[in-house]
C-alpha positions as CSV (number, residue, x, y, z in Angstrom):
1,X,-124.0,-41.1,-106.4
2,X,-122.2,-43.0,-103.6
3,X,-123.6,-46.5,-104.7
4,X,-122.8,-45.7,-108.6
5,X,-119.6,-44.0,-108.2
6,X,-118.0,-43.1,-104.9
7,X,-118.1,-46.8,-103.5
8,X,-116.3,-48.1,-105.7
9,X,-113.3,-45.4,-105.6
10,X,-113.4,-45.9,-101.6
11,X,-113.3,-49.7,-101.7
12,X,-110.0,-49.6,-104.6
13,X,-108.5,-46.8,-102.1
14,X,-108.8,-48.4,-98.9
15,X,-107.7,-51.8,-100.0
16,X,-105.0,-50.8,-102.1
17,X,-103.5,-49.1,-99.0
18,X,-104.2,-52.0,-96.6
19,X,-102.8,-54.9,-99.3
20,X,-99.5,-52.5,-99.0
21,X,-99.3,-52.8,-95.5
22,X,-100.7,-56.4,-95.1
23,X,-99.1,-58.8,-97.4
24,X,-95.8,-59.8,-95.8
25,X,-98.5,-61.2,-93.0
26,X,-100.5,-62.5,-96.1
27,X,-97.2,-64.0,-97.6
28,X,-96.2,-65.9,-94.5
29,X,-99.9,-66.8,-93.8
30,X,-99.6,-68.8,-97.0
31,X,-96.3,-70.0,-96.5
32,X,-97.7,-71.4,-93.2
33,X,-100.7,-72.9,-95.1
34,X,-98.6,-74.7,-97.8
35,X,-96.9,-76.9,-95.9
36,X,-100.3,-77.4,-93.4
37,X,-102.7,-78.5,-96.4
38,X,-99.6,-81.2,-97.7
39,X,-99.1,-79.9,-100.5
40,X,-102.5,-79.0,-101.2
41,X,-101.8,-75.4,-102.5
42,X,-102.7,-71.9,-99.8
43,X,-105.2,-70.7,-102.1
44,X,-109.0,-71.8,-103.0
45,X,-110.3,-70.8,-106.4
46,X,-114.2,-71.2,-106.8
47,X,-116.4,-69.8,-109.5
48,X,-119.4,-67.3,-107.9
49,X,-121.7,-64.8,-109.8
50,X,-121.1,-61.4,-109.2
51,X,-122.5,-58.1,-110.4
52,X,-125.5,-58.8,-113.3
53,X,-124.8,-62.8,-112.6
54,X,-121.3,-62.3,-114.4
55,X,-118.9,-65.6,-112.6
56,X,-115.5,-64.8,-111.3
57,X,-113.4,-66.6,-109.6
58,X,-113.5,-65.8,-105.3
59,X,-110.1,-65.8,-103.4
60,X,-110.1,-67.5,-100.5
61,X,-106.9,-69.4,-98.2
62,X,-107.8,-72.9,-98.3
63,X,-107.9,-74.0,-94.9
64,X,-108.2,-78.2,-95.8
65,X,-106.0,-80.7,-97.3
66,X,-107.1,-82.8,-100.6
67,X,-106.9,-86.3,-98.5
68,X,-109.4,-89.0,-99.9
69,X,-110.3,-92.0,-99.0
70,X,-109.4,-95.6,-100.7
71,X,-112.0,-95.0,-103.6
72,X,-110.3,-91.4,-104.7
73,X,-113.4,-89.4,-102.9
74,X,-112.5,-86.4,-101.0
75,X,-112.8,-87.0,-96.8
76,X,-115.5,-85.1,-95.2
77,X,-114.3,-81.6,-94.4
78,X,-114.4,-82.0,-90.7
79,X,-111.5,-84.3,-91.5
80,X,-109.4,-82.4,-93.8
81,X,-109.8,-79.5,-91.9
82,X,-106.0,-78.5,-90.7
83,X,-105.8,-76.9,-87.0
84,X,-104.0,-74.1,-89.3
85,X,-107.1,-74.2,-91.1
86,X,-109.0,-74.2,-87.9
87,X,-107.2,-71.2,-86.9
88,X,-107.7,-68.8,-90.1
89,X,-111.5,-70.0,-90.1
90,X,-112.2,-69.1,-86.6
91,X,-110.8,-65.6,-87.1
92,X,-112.3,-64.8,-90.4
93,X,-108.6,-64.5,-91.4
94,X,-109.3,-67.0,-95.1
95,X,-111.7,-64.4,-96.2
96,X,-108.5,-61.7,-96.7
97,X,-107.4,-62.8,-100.2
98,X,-110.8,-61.5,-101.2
99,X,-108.9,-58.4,-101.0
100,X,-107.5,-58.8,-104.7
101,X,-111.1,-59.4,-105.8
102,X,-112.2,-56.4,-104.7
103,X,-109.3,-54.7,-106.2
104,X,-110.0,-56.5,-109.2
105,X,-113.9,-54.9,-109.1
106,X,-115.1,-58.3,-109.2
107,X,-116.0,-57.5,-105.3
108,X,-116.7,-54.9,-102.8
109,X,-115.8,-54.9,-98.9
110,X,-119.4,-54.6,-98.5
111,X,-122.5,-56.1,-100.5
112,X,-124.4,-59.6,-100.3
113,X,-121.9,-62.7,-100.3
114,X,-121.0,-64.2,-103.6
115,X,-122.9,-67.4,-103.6
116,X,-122.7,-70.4,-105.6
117,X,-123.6,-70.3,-109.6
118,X,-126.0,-73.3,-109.0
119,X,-128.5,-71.4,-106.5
120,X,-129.4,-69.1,-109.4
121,X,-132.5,-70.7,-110.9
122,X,-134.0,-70.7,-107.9
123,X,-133.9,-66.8,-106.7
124,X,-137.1,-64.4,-106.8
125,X,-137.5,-62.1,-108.7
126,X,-136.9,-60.0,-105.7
127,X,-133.9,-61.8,-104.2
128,X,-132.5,-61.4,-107.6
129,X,-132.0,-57.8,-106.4
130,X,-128.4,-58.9,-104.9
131,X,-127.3,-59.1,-108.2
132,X,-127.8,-55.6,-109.1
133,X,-124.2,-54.7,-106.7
134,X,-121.4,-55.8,-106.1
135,X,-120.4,-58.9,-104.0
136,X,-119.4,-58.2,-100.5
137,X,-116.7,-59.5,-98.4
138,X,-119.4,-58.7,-95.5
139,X,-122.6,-57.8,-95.5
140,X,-125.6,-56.6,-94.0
141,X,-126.8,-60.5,-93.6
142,X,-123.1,-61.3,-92.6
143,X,-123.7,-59.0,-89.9
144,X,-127.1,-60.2,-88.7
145,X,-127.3,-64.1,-88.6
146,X,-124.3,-65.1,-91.0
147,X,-124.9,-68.6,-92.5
148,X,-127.1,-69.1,-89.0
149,X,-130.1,-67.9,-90.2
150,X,-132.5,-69.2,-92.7
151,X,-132.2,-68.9,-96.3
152,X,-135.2,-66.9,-96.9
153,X,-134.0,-64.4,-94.1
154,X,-130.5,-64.3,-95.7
155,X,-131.6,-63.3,-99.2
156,X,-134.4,-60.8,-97.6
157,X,-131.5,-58.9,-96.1
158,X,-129.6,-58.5,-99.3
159,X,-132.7,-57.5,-101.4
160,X,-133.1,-54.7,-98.3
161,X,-129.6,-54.1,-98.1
162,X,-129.2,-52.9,-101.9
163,X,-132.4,-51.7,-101.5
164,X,-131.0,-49.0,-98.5
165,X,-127.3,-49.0,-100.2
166,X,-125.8,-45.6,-98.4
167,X,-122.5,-45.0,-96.9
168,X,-123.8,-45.1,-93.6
169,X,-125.2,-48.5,-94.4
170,X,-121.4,-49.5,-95.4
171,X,-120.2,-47.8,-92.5
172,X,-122.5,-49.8,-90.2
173,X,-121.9,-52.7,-91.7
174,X,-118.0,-52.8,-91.2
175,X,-118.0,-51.9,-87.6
176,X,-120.4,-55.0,-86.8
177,X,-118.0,-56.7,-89.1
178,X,-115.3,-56.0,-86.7
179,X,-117.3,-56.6,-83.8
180,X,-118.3,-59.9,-84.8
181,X,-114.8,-61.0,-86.2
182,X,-113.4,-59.8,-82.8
183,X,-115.7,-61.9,-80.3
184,X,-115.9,-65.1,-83.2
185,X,-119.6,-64.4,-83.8
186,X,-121.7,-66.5,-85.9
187,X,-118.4,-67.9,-87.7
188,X,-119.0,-71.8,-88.6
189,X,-115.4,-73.8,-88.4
190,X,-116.8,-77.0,-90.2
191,X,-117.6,-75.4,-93.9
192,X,-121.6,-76.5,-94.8
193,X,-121.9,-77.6,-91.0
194,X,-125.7,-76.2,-90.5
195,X,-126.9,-74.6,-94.0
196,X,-128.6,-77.0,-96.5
197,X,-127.9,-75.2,-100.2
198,X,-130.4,-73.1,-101.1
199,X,-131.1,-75.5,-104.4
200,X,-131.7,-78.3,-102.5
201,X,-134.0,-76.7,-99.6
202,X,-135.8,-75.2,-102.4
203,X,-135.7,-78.0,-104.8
204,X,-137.4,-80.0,-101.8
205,X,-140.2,-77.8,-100.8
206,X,-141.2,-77.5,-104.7
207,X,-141.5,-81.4,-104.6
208,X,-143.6,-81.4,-101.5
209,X,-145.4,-78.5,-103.1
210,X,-146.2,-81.2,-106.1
211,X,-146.9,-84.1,-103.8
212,X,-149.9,-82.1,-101.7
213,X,-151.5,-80.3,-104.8
């Protein structure tokens, strides 16, 4: 009952009542990121499967500029990356406008992390479990490893997660979520810094796989 219906009430009721009280800081956050990113825009649009593999669009602040180098290619991140940016990384603080997309239903505050439409060809038929929920804003891997631990580990504990989907799951969930937030746990500054994607890892070991049978 909670994971079919009551969630999904409790998620639209607590962030509509935390968007009312939030977005003047949201507004200025984005003012302050405007001018930061050079005219780069405060927000960052990117297409992610959600619930049944259906892609939406994820809210996000963009915390880099759109500086390239002499050939037109985009800088490395480390590079673009603002100290504003820097700032609303660190303290999880970009992740807010994912607010809308849970009021939207395209999200909840907790489930496994929208990841990116390319990585689904090369899920298991067991890891394609996360796609049976919602998309979290944090999650039960979020909470043990973040993007630290390995791939397979990740996707094990979203598979289990919906697999032990209960309100005192959630519950758990957001007070690590806190915890971690609070003491900077696990958060990576540099986006893609130490996690290879998950179709290239994977796309690797099956060519190794071809090369030793």
């Amino acid at each position: 009952m909670y994971k079919n219906y009551f969630k999904r009430i409790i998620d639209f009721t607590i962030v509509l009542l935390v968007l009312l009280v939030i977005w003047p800081v949201l507004a200025v956050i984005a003012l302050w990121l405007h001018f930061a990113n050079k005219g780069a825009g405060a927000f960052f649009f990117q297409k992610r499967p959600g619930k049944d593999e259906k892609i939406f669009k994820v809210i996000k602040f963009k915390s880099m500029t759109d500086e390239r180098d002499a050939d037109g290619r985009l800088l490395p991140d480390a590079q673009r990356l603002t100290r504003v940016g820097r700032f609303v990384r660190a303290t999880s603080i970009d992740e807010l406008p994912q607010l809308i997309n849970v009021l939207k239903g395209d999200m909840a505050l907790i489930g496994p992390r929208p990841l990116l439409p390319e990585y689904l060809p090369y899920y298991t038929e067991r890891e394609r479990l996360r796609h049976t929920v919602r998309p979290g804003i944090s999650g039960w891997a979020q909470v043990n490893g973040r993007n630290n631990a390995e791939w397979d580990k990740r996707l094990e504990m979203d598979a289990y997660y919906v697999e032990h989907l209960t309100l005192a799951m959630d519950c758990r969930v957001i007070l690590q979520t806190v915890k971690n937030v609070l003491c900077r746990k696990d958060i990576n500054i540099i986006p893609g810094a130490k996690a290879q994607k998950l179709n290239v890892e994977r796309a690797n070991q099956s060519n190794n796989e071809d090369k030793t049978a």
